[in-house]
C-alpha positions, 0 to 999 in steps of 0.5 A: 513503513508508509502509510496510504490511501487505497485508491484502486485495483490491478488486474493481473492476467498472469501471476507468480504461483507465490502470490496467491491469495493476495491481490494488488491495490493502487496506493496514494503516499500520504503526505505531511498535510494529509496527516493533518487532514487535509483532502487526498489531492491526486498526485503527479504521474508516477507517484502511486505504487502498486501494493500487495495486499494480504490483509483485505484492504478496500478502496479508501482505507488507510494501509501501512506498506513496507518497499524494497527488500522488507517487502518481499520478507513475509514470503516463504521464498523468493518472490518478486515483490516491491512493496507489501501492505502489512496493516490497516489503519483505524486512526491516525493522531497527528502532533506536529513538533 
């Protein structure tokens, strides 16, 4: 699991019948210097991923995300996903070794 930050929507024209009731975000990997709490700095191109989210997330929150098969396990059938937003986050304590 990663964490990011939500920083926009997609739009979808068309979509698969086993996605309803979900939405797709804009999701910013945090890194390790964002951990400790320095600003979100945007990244290079092709860095955002583009998330499923099924809990509710809004623009500039923190969601923990699943990639690759993990990500298409909470569906019932085969479902054409890359990676799924499985919580938010509150807080986040960093402690460097």
């Amino acid at each position: 699991m990663r964490l990011g930050t939500v920083i926009g929507k997609v739009t979808l024209g068309i979509s698969d019948s086993a996605l309803k009731g979900g939405r797709f975000l804009l999701v910013q990997p945090l890194s390790r210097e964002q951990f400790a709490g320095a600003p979100l700095l945007p990244l290079a191109k092709g860095a955002t991923v583009v998330v499923y989210d099924g809990v509710g997330a809004g623009e500039g929150q923190i969601v923990g995300f699943s990639e690759g098969a993990e990500a298409a396990v909470p569906f019932p059938v085969a479902t054409p996903i890359d990676a799924y937003a499985s919580c938010l986050i509150d807080q986040i304590h960093y402690s460097p070794p």
